[in-house]
N, C-alpha and C positions, 0 to 999 in steps of 0.2 A: 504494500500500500504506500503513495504517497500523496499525502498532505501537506498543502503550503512548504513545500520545498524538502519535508522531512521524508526520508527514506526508510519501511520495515519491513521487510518481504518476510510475508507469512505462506507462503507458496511451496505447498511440497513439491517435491523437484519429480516426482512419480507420474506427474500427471502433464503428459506433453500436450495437449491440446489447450490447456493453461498457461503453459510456460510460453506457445507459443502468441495466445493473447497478450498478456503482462507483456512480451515483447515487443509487439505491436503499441499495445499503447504507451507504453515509455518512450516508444522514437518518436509518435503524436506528442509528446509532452502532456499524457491529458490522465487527469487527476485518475485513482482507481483504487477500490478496496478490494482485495481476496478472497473471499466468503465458501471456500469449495470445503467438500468432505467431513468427515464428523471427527478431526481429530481437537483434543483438547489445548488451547492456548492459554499459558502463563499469566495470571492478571498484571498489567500494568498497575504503577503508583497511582496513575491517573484516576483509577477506578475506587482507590480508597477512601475517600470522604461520602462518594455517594452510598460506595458499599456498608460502609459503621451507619449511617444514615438509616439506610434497609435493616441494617441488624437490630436499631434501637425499635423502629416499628415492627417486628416480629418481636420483641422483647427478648433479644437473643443475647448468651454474652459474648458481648464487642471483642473482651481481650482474650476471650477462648479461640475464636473463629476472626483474627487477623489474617488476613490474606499473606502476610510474611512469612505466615509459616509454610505456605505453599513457594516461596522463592527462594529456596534449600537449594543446596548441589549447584549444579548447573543451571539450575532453570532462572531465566532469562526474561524480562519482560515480554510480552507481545511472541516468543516463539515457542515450540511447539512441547508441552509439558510433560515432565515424563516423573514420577512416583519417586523422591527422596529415600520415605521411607524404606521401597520396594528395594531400592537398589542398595542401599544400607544394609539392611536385611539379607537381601540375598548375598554381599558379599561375604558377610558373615559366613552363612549356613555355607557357603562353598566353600569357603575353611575349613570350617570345621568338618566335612564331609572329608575332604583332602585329607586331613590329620589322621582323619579316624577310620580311615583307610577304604571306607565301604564301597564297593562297586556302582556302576552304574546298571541297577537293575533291571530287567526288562518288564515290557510290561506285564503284571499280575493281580494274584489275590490283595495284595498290599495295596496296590495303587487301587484298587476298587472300591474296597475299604475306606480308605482317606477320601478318595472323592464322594463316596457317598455319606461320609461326615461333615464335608462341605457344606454340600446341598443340604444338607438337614437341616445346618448352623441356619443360611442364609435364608433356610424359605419354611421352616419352621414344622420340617416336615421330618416323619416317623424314616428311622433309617431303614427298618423291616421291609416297607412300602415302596422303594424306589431303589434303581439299580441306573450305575452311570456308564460314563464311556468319556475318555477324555477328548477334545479334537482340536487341530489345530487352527479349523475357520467353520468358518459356515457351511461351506461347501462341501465339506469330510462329514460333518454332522448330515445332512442331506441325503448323501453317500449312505453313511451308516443305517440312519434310517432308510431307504429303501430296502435296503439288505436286509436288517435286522424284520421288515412287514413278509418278505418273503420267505423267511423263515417261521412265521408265525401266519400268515392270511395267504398268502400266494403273492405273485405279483402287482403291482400296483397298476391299475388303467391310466388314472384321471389325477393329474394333481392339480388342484382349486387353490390357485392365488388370486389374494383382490387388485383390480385392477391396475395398479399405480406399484403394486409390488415387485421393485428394483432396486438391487442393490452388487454392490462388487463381485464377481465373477457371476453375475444372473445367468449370462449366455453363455459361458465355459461348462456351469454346471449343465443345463440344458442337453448343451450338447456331451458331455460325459455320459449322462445317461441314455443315450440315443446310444453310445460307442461300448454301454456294458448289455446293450440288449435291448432294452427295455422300448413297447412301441407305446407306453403312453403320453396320453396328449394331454395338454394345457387349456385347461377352462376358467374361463376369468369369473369373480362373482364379486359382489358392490362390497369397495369399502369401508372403513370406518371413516366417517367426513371429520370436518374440524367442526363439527356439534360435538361429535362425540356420537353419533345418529347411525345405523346400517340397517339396510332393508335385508330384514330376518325374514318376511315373506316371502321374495324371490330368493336367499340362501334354500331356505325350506325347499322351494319347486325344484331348483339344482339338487338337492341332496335325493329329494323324491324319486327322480327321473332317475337319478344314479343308480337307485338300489334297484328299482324296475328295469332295468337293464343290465342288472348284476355288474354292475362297476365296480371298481374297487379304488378309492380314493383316498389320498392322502390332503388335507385341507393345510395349509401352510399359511398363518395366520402372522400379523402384523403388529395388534393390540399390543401393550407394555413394551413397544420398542418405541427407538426412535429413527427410524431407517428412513429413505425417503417417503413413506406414505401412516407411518406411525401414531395417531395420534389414537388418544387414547379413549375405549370403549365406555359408557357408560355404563355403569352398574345391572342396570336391570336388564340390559341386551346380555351383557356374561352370563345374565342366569337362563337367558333364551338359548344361547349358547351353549350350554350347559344340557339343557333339555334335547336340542338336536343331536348333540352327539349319544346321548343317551339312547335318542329315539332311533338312529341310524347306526350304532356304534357296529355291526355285521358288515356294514358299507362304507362306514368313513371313519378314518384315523385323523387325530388334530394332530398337528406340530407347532408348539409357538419358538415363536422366534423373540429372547428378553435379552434386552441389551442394556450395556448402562447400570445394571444393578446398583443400588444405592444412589442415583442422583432423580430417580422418581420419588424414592421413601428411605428413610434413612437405610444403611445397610443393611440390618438383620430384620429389618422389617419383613415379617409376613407378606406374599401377595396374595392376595384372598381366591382368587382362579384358580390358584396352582393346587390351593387347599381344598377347595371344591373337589378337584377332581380327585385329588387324594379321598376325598370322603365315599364320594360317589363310584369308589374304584373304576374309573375309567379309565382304559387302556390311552393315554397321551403321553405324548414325546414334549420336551422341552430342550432349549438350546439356549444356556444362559453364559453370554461372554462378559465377562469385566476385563478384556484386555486392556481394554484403551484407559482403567483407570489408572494401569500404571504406564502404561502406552507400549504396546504393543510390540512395538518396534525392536525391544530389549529384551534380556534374559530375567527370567525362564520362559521358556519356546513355547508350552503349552500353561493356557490358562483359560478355557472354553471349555463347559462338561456339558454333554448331552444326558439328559438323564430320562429316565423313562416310569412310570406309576406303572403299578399293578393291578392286573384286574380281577375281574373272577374268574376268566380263563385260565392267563399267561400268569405264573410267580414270578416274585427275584427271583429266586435261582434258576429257573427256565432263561432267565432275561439274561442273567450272567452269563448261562453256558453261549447262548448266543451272542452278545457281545464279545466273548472269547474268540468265539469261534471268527467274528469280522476282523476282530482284531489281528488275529492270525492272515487271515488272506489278503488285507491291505498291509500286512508287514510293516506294522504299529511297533514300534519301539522305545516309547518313551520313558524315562524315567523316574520310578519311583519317588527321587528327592524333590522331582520338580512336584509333585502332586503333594507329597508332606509339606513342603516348603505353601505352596497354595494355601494349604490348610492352617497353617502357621500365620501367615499374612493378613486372613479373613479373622483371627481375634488379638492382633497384634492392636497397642492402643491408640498410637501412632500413626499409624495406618486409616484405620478408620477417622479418624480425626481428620487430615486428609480427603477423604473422600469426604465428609459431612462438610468440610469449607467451601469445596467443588459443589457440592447440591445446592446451599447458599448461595454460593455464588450466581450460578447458573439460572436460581429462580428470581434473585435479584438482576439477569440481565433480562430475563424472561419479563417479568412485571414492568422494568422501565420501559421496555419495546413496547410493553402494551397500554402503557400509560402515554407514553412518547407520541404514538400512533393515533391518538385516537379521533375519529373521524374521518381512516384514511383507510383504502379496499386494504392493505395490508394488514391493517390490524389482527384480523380475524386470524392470521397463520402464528401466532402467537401467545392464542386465548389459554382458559385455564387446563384444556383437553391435550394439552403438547408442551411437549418441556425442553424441543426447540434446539435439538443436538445438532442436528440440521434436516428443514423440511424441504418437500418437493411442493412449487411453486404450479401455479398453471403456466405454461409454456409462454402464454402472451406477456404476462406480465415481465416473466425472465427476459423476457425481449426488451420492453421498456427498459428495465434497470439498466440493461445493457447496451444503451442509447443514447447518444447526446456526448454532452461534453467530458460530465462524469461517470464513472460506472461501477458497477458491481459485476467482479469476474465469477462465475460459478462452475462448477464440475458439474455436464449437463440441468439439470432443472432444480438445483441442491444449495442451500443458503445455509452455511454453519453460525450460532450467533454467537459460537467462543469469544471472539476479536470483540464482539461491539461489547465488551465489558468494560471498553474504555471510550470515555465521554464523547472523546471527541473521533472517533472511529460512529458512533452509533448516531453524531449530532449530522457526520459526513452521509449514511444510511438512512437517516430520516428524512434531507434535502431531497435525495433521491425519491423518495416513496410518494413524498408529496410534490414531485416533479412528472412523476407519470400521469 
């Protein structure tokens, strides 16, 4: 980005149809913010007055939740943030593994164990009742889950994402599974809007027509992320929700897909869904990544568990042996310490502290945009239904932003509001909004 003459490129270098933008418009000379991707950026100093400001109307304490203590190590104003404590920690534990001579195990009963101690901590769920799988992205979870339905139901026909449902490697995987076999097709159904709204009627006539055709469907759902189409379901649709899958459970499998852990509800918070379906033993898949809280980019490699409920059919240990078994034929080898060392991290105090300044944070930049906003079409992609990691815009507007003198670069149709936690980045964003 540059403003009034000052230079801070917040531009990951990954993304060449960006780098070639920002290049373009720096030879124009013409002003331009970075807004692509969901990676998390470093608060500026700038952001501290309005930030203790927000802390004192939440009635938070101010000198607990200093944004200073997020500008540890290396992390740098305005670029790209990566976990103090994580990396603290880890150095440690790699030490001490070193010293005490242990191998790097493969993967097993151990690592199963630990992550499904994990998942219990974080979502408040019976360890008896769920059985996990580590993965390195989305896309290996996906993976697994197929694998793991055709072990248990047969092959998969139909996979049901909503509309707007896109995100990094969408077409690699696509097509991966075209290359392991599989001839099923892609059916779109309505998604969650930014009410918070989704038409459970026409879901219902899709799921209908499925089972009346003996389909066999996997529903790949959006709710409790914040990926491009993410925003968040209203309560009493989860319980509809809840019902269809109940009602169809012979025909359709859910997967969700929860990203962000701890910047929706504090860390160990409960998510009430997950717990549902634990109650209702409904055979679903969940895919919960907190990479990015320590950023991703760093060690330890894996920090993504897929985990799966039990139902009245399938047990854990049915669910084990089958996960073993994918794990075996994708020639999974990860290690033990990384899965302890995870589980170590999730009640480290430190740590958490950390992430709780980032949810802070985040819903104070949240609230200014919607305050900032108001009486302008952009407001609405801000409301209380989205927590704004970065949304997917309507294509026209992306146009506009991307128009004129000044601009907003984006990674296709995708606005991150990490950056606008600084004043004068969000007051640059605001010109813009109320210029289209």
């Amino acid at each position: 980005m540059r403003l009034n003459g000052i230079q801070s490129d917040t531009l990951p270098l990954s993304i060449p149809e960006s780098q070639e933008k920002k290049r373009i418009l720096e030879l124009e000379n013409i002003d331009h913010i970075y807004l692509g991707q969901g990676l998390i950026f470093t608060p500026p100093l700038s952001a501290d007055t309005e930030f203790l400001q927000y802390l004192k109307t939440k009635k938070s304490n101010e000198a607990k939740y200093s944004l200073d203590f997020l500008r540890q190590n290396n992390n740098k104003e305005n670029e790209v943030y990566c976990s103090a404590r994580m990396q603290e920690l880890w150095s440690v534990f790699t030490k001490k593994q070193q010293m005490s001579g242990v191998s790097n195990e493969a993967f097993g009963s151990f690592v199963y164990d630990i992550s499904k101690n994990t998942i219990s901590k974080i979502f408040s769920l019976s360890e008896q009742n769920i059985q996990t799988f580590q993965c390195d992205n989305l896309m290996m979870a996906l993976e697994t889950v197929l694998l793991s339905i055709n072990n248990t139901h047969g092959k998969i026909t139909t996979i049901l994402l909503p509309q707007k449902y896109q995100y990094s490697g969408y077409l690699d995987f696509l097509e991966k599974i075209k290359g392991l076999g599989s001839q099923c097709k892609i059916k779109t159904i309505p998604e969650v809007n930014n009410s918070g709204m989704q038409d459970f009627e026409e879901l219902s006539k899709i799921l209908e027509k499925a089972e009346q055709n003996s389909e066999l469907c996997l529903l790949i759902d959006q709710e409790h992320n914040n990926n491009a189409s993410g925003y968040d379901r209203k309560s009493f649709h989860n319980e509809e929700l809840l019902a269809l899958l109940l009602k169809y459970k012979k025909s359709c499998i859910y997967f969700g897909d929860i990203a962000y852990k701890g910047l929706k509800e504090s860390f160990l918070e409960p998510y009430e869904f997950v717990q549902k379906c634990e109650e209702n033993n409904i055979y679903t898949y969940f895919y919960c990544s907190f990479s990015k809280l320590t950023n991703y980019r760093s060690a330890p490699s894996f920090k993504n568990i897929l985990f799966v409920i039990k139902s009245d059919i399938f047990s854990v240990e049915k669910m084990k042996k089958i996960f073993q078994k994918i794990g075996r034929s994708m020639g999974i080898g990860t290690s033990s310490q990384s899965a302890y060392f995870m589980n170590m991290l999730i009640q480290d105090e430190k740590f958490l502290k950390e992430v709780e300044i980032l949810r802070l944070y985040l819903s104070y930049i949240k609230e200014s945009l919607f305050h900032e906003l108001q009486g302008n079409l952009m407001q609405q992609y801000f409301n209380k239904n989205t927590f704004g990691i970065f949304r997917c815009l309507p294509l026209d507007i992306v146009k506009k932003l991307n128009a004129g003198d000044m601009q907003v670069v984006t990674v296709g149709e995708r606005v991150n509001i990490w950056p606008l936690g600084d004043p004068l980045k969000r007051k640059f964003f605001k010109e813009l909004c109320f210029a289209i």
